[in-house]
C-alpha positions as CSV (number, residue, x, y, z in Angstrom):
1,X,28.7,34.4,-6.7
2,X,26.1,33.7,-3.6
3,X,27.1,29.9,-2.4
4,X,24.8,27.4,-2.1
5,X,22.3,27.1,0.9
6,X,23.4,24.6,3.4
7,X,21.0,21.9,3.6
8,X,20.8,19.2,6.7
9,X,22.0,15.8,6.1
10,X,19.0,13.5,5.6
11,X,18.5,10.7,8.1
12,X,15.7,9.0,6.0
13,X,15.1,8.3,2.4
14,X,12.3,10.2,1.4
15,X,9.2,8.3,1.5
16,X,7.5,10.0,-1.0
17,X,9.9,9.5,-3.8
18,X,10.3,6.0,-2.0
19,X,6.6,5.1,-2.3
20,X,6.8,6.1,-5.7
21,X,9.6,3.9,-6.7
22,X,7.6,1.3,-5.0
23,X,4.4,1.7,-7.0
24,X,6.5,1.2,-10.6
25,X,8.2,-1.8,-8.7
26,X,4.6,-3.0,-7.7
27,X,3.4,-2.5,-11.7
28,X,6.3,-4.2,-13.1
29,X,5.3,-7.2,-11.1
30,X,1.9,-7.0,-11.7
31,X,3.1,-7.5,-15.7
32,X,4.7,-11.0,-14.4
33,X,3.2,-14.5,-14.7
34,X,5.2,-15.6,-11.7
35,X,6.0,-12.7,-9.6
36,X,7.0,-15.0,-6.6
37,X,9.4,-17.5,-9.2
38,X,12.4,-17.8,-9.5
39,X,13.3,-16.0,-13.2
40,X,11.1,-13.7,-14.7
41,X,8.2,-14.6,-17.2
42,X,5.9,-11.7,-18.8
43,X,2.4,-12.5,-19.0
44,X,2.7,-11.2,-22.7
45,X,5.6,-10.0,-24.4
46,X,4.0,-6.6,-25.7
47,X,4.5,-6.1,-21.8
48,X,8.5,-6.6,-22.2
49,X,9.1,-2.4,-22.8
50,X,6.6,-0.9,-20.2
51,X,8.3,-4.1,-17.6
52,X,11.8,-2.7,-18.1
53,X,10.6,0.6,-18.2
54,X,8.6,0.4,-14.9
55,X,11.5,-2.1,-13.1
56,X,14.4,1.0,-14.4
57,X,12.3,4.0,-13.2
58,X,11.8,1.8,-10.0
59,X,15.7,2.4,-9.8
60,X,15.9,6.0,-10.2
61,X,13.5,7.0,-7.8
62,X,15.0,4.6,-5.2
63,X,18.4,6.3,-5.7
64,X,17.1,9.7,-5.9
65,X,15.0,9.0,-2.6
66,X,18.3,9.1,-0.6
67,X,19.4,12.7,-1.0
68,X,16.7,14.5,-2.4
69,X,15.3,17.4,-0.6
70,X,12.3,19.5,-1.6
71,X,11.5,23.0,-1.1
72,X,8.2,25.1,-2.3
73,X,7.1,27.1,-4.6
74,X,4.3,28.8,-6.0
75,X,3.0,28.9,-9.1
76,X,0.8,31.4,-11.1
77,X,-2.3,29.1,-10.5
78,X,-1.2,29.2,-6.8
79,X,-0.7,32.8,-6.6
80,X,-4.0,33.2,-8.4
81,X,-6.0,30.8,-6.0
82,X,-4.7,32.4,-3.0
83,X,-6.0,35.5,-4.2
84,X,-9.5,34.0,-4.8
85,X,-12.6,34.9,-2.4
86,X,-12.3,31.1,-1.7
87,X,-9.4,31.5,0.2
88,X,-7.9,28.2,-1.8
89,X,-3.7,27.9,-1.5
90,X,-2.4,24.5,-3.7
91,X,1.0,24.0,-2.3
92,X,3.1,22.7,-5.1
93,X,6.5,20.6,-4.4
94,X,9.5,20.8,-6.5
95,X,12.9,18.4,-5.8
96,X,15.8,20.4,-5.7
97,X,19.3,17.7,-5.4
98,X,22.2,17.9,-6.4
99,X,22.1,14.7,-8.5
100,X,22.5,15.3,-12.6
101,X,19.2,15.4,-14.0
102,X,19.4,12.4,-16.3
103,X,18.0,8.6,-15.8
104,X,21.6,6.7,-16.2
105,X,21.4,4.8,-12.9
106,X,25.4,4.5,-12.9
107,X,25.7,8.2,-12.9
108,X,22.6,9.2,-10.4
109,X,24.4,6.5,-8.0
110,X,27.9,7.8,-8.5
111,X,26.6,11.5,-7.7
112,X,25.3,10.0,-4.2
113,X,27.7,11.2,-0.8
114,X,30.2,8.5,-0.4
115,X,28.6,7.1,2.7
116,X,25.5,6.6,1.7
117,X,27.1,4.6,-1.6
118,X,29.1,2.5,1.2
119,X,26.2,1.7,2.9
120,X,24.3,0.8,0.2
121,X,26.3,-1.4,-1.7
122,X,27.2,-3.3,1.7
123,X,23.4,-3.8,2.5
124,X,22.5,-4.4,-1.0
125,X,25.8,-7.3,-1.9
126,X,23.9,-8.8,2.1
127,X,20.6,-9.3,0.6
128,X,20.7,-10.0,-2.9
129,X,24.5,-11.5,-3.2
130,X,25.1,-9.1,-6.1
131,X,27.8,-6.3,-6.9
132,X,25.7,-3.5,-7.2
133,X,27.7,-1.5,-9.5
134,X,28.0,-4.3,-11.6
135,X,24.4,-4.3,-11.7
136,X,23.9,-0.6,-12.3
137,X,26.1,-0.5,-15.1
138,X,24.8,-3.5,-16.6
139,X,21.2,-1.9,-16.8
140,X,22.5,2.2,-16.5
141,X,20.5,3.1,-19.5
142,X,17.4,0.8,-19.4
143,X,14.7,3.2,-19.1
144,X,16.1,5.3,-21.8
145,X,16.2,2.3,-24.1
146,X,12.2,0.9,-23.0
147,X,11.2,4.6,-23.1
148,X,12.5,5.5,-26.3
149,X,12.4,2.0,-27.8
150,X,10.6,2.7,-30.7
151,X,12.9,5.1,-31.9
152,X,16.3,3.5,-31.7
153,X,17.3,-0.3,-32.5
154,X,16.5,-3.0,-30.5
155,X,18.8,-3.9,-27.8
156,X,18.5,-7.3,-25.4
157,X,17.9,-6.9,-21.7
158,X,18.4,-8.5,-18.7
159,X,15.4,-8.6,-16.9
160,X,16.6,-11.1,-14.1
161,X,19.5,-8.0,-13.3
162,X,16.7,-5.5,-13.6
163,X,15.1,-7.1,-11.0
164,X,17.2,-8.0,-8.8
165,X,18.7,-4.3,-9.4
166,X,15.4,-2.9,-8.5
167,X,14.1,-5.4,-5.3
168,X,17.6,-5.1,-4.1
169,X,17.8,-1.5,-3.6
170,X,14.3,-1.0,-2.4
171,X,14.8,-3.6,0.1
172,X,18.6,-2.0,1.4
173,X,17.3,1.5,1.2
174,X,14.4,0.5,3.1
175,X,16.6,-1.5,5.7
176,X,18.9,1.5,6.3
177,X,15.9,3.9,6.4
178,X,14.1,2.1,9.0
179,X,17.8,1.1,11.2
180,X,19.1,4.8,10.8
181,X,22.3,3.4,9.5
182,X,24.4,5.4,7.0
183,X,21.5,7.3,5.2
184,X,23.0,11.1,5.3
């Protein structure tokens, strides 16, 4: 069996995936009344599944910003443009991590190298006051639950965790991103 490729510790979080978590952040507050008050208020309540939705995602991608690495690939439209008398190439990104493939936020986290979940949960308790595993476990399955909502019972939600949960680790991985602190 042919071992895995090494792959070079990354110093950064990607900002890509970043910047993506930060837009669903950025449309979850957009859904508030209050965005800068303390608690959270929804302008409507029809809003309340596409909020926790937005918030949770907002979580996965931050966590999956850390270790993710990317590689390309090309595709049959690819190969078929570069073929073309235009002389078109679309290059086409695919993550590859090692992180399962699934949206509980307690499991991507867990999956992280240990250092980075060190640093992280230091930085993160710093600025928000919070445990974050507490946090993660409390809202591990949220965006399952929004996503899906309409298909399974209703549960109740924290959003004030969920937000906290998601402003909290956009704000630590961005601090250890920009200090080159423990981000490997």
């Amino acid at each position: 069996m042919a071992s895995k490729p090494s792959l070079k510790p990354r110093k950064r979080p990607s900002g890509k995936i970043l910047g993506s978590a930060k837009a669903f952040q950025q449309a979850a507050k957009l859904m508030e009344k209050n965005p800068n008050g303390p608690g959270t208020k929804l302008e409507d309540d029809r809003l309340a599944m596409p909020y926790i939705a937005n918030y949770a995602f907002c979580c996965e991608l931050a966590i999956k910003s850390i270790e993710v690495r990317h590689k390309d690939i090309k595709s049959k439209k690819q190969r078929n443009l570069e073929s073309s008398s235009e002389g078109m190439t679309v290059s086409i990104r695919v993550p590859e991590h090692d992180l399962k493939k699934t949206h509980n936020l307690k499991n991507l986290f867990a999956g992280l190298h240990n250092m980075n979940k060190k640093a992280i949960k230091e930085q993160f308790k710093t600025i928000t006051g919070y445990e974050l595993e507490k946090l993660l476990n409390c809202c591990k399955n949220y965006f399952e639950e929004a996503r899906y909502n309409s298909e399974r019972s209703h549960n109740c939600y924290d959003l004030t965790r969920l937000k906290i949960l998601a402003d909290g680790l956009i704000e630590s991985i961005e601090t250890l991103g920009h200090t080159g602190l423990a981000i490997k």
